[in-house]
N, C-alpha and C positions, 0 to 999 in steps of 0.2 A: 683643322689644326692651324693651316697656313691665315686661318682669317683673325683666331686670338693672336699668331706673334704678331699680324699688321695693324690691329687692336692694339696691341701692346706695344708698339715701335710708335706709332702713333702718339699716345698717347705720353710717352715719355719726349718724345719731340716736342710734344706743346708743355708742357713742364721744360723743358730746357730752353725754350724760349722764351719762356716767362720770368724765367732767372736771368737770363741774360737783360730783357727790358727792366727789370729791377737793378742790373748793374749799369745800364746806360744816367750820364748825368744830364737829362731832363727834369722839367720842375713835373708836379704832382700830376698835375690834371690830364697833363698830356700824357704821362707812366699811366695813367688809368683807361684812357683811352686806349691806348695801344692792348694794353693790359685784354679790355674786354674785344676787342674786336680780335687777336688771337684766343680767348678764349670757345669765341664763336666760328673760328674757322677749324678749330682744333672739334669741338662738337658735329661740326656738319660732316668733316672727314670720319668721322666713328660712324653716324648714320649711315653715311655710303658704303662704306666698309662691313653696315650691318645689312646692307641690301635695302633702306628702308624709306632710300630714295630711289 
């Protein structure tokens, strides 16, 4: 159970900080970059978290 809320706390984390980089005023390219590189950090934390590193 303790591993869905860290799943869960997680992944609400990476969603709040993808809102927040959408409210930063940088131009596009760079909002995208940032954009995918937490999305990929926010991915790798759910794998660990699934044991599957």
């Amino acid at each position: 159970m303790s591993i869905l809320i860290s799943a869960l706390v997680t992944f609400l984390v990476v969603i709040l900080v993808l809102y927040l980089v959408n409210m930063l005023p940088i131009d596009g390219r760079a909002k995208q970059i940032v954009q995918v590189i937490v999305i990929i950090i926010g991915v790798i934390s759910l794998l660990r978290l699934l044991a599957v590193f």
